[in-house]
C-alpha positions in Angstrom: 0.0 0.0 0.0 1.6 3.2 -1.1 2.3 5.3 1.8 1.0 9.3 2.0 4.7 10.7 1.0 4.3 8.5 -2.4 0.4 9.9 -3.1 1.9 13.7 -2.1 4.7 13.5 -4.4 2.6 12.1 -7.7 0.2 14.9 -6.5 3.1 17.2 -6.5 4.2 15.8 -9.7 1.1 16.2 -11.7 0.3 19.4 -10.5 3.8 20.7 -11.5 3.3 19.2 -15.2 -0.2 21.1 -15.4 1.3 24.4 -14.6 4.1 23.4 -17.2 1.8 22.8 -19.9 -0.3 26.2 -19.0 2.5 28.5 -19.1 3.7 26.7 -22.4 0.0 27.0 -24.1 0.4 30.8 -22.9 3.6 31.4 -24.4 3.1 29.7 -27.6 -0.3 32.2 -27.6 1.7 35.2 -26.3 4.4 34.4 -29.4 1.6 33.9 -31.5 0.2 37.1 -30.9 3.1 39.1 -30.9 3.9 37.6 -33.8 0.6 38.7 -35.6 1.0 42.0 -34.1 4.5 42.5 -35.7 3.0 41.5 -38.9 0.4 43.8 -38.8 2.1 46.8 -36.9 5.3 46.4 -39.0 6.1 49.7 -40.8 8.6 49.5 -43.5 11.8 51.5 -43.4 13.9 52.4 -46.4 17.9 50.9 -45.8 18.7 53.6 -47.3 18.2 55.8 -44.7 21.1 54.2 -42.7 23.3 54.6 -45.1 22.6 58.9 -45.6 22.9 58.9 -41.6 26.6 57.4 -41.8 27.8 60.0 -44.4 26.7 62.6 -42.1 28.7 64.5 -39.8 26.7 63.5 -37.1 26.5 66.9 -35.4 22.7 66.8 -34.5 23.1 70.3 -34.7 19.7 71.5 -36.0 21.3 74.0 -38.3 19.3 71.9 -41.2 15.7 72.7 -39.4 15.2 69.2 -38.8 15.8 67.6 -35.4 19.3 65.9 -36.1 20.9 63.7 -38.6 19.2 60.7 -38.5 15.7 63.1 -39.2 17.5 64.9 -42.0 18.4 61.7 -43.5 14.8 60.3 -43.4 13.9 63.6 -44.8 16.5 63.3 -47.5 15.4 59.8 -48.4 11.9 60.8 -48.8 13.0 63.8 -51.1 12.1 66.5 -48.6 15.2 68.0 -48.2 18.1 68.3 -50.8 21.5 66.8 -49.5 23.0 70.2 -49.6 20.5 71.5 -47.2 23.1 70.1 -44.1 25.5 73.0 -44.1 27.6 71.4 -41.6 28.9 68.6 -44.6 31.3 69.1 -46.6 31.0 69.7 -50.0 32.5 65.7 -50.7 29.7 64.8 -48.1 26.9 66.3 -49.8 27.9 65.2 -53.7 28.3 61.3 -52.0 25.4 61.6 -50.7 23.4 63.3 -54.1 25.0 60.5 -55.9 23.9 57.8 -53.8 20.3 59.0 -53.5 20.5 59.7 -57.7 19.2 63.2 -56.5 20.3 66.9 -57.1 22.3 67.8 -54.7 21.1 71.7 -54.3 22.5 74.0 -52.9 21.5 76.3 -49.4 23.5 79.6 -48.4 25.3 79.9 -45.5 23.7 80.8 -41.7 26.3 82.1 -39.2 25.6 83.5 -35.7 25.9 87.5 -35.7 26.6 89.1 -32.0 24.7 92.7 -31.7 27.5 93.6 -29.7 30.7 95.7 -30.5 31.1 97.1 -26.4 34.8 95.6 -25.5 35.6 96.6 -22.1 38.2 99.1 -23.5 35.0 100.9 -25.2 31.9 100.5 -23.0 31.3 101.9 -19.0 31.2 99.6 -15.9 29.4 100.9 -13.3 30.6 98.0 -11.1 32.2 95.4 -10.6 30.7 91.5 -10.4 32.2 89.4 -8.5 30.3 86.3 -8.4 29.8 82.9 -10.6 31.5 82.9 -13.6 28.3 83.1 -16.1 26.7 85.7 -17.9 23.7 84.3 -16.9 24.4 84.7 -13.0 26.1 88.1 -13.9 22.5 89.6 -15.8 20.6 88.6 -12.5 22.7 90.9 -10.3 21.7 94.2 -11.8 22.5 93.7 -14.9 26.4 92.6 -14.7 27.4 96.2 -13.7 27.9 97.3 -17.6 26.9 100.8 -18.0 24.8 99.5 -21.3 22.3 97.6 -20.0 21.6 96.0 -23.2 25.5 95.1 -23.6 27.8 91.7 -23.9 28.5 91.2 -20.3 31.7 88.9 -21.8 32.0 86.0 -19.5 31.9 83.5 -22.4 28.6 81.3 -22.0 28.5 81.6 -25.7 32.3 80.1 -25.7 31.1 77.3 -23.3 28.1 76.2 -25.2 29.5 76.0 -28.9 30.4 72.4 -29.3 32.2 73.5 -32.9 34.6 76.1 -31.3 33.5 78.9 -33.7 33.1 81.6 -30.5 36.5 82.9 -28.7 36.6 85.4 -26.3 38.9 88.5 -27.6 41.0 90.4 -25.3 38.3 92.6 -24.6 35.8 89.8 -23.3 33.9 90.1 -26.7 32.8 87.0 -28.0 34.6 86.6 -32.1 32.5 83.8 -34.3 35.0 82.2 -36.9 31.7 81.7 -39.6 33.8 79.3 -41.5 33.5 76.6 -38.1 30.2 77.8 -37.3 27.0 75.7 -38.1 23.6 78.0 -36.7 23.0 75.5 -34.3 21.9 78.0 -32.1 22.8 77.4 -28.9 24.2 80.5 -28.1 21.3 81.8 -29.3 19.6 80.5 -26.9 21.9 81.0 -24.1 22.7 84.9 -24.4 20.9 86.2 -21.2 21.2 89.4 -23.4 20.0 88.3 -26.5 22.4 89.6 -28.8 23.1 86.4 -31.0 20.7 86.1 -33.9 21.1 83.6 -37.0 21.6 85.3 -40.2 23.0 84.4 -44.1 26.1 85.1 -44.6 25.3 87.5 -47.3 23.7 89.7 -44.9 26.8 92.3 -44.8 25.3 95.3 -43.3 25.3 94.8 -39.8 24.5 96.9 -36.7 26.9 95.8 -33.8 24.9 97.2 -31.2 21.1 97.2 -29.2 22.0 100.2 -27.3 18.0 102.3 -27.2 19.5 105.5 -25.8 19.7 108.3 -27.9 22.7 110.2 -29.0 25.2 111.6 -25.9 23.7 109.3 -24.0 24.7 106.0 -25.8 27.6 107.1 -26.4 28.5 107.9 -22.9 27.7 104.4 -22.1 29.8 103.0 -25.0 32.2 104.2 -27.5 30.7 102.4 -30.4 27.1 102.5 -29.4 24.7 103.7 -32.0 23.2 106.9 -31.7 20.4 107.1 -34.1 21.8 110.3 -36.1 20.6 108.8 -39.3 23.3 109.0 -41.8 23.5 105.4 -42.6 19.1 105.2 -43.1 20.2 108.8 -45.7 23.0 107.0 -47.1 21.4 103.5 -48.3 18.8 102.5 -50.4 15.4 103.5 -50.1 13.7 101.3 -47.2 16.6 99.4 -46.5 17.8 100.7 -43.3 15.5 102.7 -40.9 16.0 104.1 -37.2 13.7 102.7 -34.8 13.6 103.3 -31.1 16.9 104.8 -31.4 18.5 102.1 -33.3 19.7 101.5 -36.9 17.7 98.3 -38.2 18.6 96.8 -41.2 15.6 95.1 -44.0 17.1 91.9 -44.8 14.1 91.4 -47.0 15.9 94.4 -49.4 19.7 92.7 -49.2 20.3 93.3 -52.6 20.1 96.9 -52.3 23.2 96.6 -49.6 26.2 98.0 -50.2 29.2 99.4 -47.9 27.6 103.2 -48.4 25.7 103.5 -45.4 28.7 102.4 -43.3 31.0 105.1 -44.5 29.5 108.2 -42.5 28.9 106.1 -39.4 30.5 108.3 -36.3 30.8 105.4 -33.7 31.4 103.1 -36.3 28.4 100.8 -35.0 27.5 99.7 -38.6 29.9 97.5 -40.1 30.1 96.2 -43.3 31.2 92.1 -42.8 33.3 90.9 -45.4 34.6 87.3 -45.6 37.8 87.9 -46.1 38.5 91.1 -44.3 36.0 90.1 -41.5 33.8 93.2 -39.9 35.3 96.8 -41.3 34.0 100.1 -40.2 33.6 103.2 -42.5 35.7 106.1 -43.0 34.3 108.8 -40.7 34.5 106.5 -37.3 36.2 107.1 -34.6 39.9 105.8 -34.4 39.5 103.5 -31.0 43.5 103.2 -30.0 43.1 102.5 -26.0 43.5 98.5 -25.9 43.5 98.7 -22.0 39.8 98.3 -19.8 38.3 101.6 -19.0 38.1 101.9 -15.3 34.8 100.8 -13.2 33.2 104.0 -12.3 30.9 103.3 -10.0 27.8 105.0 -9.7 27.2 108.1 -7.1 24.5 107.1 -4.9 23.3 110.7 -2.7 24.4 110.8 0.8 20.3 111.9 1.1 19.4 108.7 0.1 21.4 106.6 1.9 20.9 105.1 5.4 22.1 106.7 8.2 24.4 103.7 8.9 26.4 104.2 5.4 26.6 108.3 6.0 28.8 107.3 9.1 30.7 105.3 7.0 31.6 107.8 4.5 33.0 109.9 6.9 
């Protein structure tokens, strides 16, 4: 007569081979499903998009307008785009490519970043010092960064940090220089001006107004050296429409480029309108000032009334 142990253990035994067979019929029904699903679900991607992706630089810039390479090259596939929309390729890169696709290769100009900004510290007022972290960013939240201009390149280089195709130096006069031919409109120092003196522009655009100072006249100039001062010469001197002065500032219609030519530059007195030439880089006209001091100008700090200060700093003072 078996004994208990023996009629536990077949027990045992079956019950383990039923939950073995269950969990196989389930995954055999799972597979089977997942299967059907991947057959119905499957979408269908061109092998040729890999191949585009790999002859990119792989700089997932943006510069393009799409959201990185592997998007352009979907794009590019599809016909959307013409290979020689990625700027950041080399002209070998985008004829590969062209060729590989069977495709025109087209062509798209040139998009640089442009700094509104000619205020070295041998040009433009401090009215303090910062001392503090080294950002412009942390520098524009303590009253402004202590620049005179309040609408001025407070030249700690967060531009410089952020460009991941070192096309923005710092100059000796904490202003950030872009080298166009390394730089790709990505943007990012666009976006991380606390300032917002970057802006994106073709490289065709050669007028150019290095400054967003609003004052008017003696008083921009007091603040900076080169600061516009909205006399007008360069809207008189250029093409009908294609420069006007608003809110005390030259502004250039890019819309009219073709009409631009180094005329309006010539009369400039602060020499805040340049005329940016590849070769020569930004040149100023003939009737600016001559800017020979190469040293800072000194902080001069701001007078604050004895009136209106506490009673604690008058003591102070004396």
């Amino acid at each position: 007569m078996p004994s208990i142990y023996a009629k536990r253990s077949t027990f045992e035994m079956i019950a383990f081979l039923i939950a073995g067979a269950i969990l196989g019929v389930m995954g055999v029904l799972l597979a089977a499903v997942l299967a059907y699903a991947d057959k119905k679900l499957y979408v269908y991607e061109d092998p040729r998009i890999d191949e585009v992706e790999a002859m990119l630089p792989k700089a997932n810039c943006g510069a393009c307008g799409c959201a990185g390479c592997r998007s352009f090259a979907e794009k590019a596939v599809n016909g959307e785009v013409a290979p020689g929309r990625c700027t950041v390729s080399s002209p070998e890169a985008v004829a590969q490519i062209a060729d590989y696709l069977k495709t025109d290769a087209g062509s798209e100009e040139k998009r640089v970043a442009r700094l509104a900004c000619a205020g070295g510290a041998h040009v433009a007022l401090h009215r303090a010092s910062y001392s503090g972290i080294s950002t412009c960013r942390a520098a524009a939240l303590v009253c402004g960064g202590g620049k005179s201009c309040s609408w001025g390149c407070l030249g700690l280089g967060d531009c410089e940090k952020v460009c991941d195709f070192d096309a923005i130096e710092m100059d000796s006069h904490g202003l950030p220089v872009v080298t166009e031919s390394l730089c790709t409109a990505c943007g990012d120092c666009v976006d991380v001006c606390p300032k917002q003196l970057f802006s994106l522009h073709l490289v065709s655009h050669r007028l150019w107004v290095a400054c967003k100072n609003l004052l008017n006249g003696d008083a921009a100039e007091a603040q900076c050296e080169v600061a516009c001062t909205a006399c007008g010469r360069c809207a008189q001197d250029a093409a009908p429409g294609l420069i006007a002065i608003r809110n005390n500032l030259a502004v250039v219609d890019y819309s009219k480029n073709n009409l631009a030519t180094r005329t309006p530059i010539e009369r400039c007195p602060t020499g805040a309108i340049v005329w940016i030439d590849a070769a020569q880089g930004a040149t100023k006209g003939l009737d600016a000032k001559k800017i020979t001091r190469t040293s800072p100008r000194p902080v001069e700090l701001a007078d604050i009334p004895l009136t209106a200060a506490p009673a604690k700093y008058e003591e102070a003072s004396r």
